[in-house]
MIKOL-644971 format. One record per residue (C-alpha): x, y, z; residue in one letter. Coordinates in steps of 0.05 Angstrom, whole numbers, padded with zeros to 5 digits, always signed. Layout:
BEGIN
XYZA;...
//
This chain:
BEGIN
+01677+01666+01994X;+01652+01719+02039X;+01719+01746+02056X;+01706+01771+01981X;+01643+01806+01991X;+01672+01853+02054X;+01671+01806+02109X;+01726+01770+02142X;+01753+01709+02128X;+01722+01658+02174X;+01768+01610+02210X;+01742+01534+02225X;+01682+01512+02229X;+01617+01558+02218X;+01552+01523+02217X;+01511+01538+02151X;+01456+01566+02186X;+01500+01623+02226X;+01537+01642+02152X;+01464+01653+02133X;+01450+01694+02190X;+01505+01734+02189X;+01493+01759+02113X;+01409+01777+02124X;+01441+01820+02186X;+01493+01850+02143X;+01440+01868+02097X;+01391+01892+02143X;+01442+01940+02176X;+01465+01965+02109X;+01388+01977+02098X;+01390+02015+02161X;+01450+02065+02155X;+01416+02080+02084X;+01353+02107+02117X;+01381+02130+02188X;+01455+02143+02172X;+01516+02113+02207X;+01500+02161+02264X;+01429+02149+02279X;+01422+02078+02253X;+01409+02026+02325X;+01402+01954+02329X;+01332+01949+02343X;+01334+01977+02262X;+01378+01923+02251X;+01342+01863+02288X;+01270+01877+02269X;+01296+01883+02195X;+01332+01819+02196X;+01282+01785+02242X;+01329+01765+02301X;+01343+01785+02366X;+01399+01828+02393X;+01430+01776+02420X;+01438+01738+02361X;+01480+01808+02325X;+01516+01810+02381X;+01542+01740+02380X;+01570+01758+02310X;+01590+01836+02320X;+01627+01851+02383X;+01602+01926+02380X;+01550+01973+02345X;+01608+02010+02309X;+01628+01943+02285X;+01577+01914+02251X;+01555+01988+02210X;+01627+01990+02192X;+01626+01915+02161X;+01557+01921+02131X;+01578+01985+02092X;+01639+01948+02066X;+01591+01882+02056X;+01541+01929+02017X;+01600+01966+01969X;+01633+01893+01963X;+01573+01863+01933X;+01560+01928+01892X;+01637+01922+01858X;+01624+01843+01854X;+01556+01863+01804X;+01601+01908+01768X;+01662+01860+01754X;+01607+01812+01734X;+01579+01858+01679X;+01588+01835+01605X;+01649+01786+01621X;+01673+01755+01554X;+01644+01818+01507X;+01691+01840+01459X;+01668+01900+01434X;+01689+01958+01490X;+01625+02006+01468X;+01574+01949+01478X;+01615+01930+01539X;+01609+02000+01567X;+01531+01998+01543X;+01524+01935+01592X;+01545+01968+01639X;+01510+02029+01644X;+01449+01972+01636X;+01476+01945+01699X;+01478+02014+01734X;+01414+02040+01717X;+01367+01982+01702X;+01372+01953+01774X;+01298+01936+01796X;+01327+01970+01868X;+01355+02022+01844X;+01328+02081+01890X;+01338+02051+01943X;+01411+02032+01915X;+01435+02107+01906X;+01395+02125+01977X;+01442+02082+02004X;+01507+02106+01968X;+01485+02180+01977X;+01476+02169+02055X;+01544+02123+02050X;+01574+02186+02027X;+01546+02233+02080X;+01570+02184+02128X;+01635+02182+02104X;+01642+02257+02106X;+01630+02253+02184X;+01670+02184+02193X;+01745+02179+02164X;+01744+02104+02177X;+01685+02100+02125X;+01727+02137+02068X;+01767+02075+02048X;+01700+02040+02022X;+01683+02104+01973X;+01750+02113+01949X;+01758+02037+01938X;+01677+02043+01891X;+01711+02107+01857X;+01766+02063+01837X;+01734+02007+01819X;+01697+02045+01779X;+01745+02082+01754X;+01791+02022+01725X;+01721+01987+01698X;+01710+02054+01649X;+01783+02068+01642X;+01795+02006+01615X;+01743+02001+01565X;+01767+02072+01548X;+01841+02053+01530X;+01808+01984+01500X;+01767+02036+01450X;+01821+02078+01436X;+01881+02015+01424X;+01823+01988+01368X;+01812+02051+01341X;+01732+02048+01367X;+01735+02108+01401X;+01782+02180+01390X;+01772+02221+01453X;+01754+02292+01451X;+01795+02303+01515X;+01853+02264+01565X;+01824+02193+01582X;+01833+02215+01650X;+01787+02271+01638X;+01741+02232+01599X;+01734+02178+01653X;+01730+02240+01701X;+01658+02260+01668X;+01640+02190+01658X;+01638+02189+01738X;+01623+02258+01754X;+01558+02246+01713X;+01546+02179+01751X;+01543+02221+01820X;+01508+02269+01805X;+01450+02221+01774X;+01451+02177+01832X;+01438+02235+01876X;+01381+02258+01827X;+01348+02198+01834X;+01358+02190+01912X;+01336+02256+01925X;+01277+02248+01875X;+01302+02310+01830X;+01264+02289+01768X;+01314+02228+01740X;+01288+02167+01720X;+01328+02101+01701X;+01321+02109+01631X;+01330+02180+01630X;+01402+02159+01670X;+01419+02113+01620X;+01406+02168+01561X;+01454+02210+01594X;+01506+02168+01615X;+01513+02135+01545X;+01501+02204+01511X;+01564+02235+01556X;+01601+02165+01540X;+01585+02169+01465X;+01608+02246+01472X;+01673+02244+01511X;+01692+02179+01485X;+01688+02201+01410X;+01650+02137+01396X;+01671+02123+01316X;+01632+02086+01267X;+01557+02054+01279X;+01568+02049+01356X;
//
């Protein structure tokens, strides 16, 4: 449903085609406030991205402010849908937590990905209505390691060197500052991310046995 992915729940009926239209301008606008910002980002971005006219946003967004604000929740919705998605049905909470990293750092877009989430978070420092979407990604996050964490620890797979709040705390504090490495082009590569992520997972996790 798209209500699921950050969009509103659509009442009667919507022809195919407009539901269609509707995402590839959601996507194009969350294209543009990742290279212009939520400030400087204008339709014309939007429309010659997406390939339609102004018009045809209009007729789904009643204002500018509108659709930025729906495609940044569309883009962070589809982000937490990847995640949620990640090794369903995998028993084993270290290999779980490997698949995910996997997930994180072996996207084929994933410059462009933590562009977007480091200008999301500029944005967001300028917009209060935009704060809701970062804190709901830093929760979703947060639950996804957290419970792999206390999953680890309840099997005996893992004996943390610190709180599992604090542990979880690196785990993210290391995904920032990676994503902003590799948006900024600070020398990080994906598989460089990866070899850190897992190494401070491994490390603050107290990974046990041949994990």
């Amino acid at each position: 449903m798209v209500a699921e992915r950050g969009v509103p729940e659509r009442t009667g009926a919507v022809p195919a085609g407009a539901d269609v239209q509707r995402e590839r301008i959601l996507r194009a606008a969350a294209l543009a406030l990742a290279e212009h910002g939520f400030d400087a980002a204008r339709l014309r971005d939007v429309a010659n991205s997406a390939q339609v006219s102004i018009g045809s946003i209009q007729h789904h967004f009643e204002t500018r402010d509108a659709l930025f604000r729906q495609a940044f929740e569309w883009s962070i919705s589809e982000l937490i849908g990847r995640w949620r998605c990640t090794a369903v049905g995998e028993p084993d909470p270290w290999r779980r937590f490997e698949l995910l990293v996997r997930e994180l750092t072996g996207d084929p877009d994933l410059i462009r990905r933590c562009a977007t989430w480091t200008e999301f978070c500029a944005s967001a420092a300028r917009h209060e209505e935009l704060r809701g979407g970062i804190r709901r990604v830093h929760d979703e996050w947060r639950a996804l390691v957290s419970g792999i964490l206390a999953e680890g620890v309840a099997t005996g797979a893992f004996a943390p060197v610190m709180s599992q709040e604090a542990a979880v705390g690196a785990v993210m504090a290391v995904v920032d500052g990676c994503d902003m490495a590799i948006a900024t082009d600070g020398g990080m590569t994906p598989d460089r991310y990866a070899e850190v992520l897992l190494g401070t997972g491994r490390a603050v996790f107290g990974v046990r046995g041949g994990a």
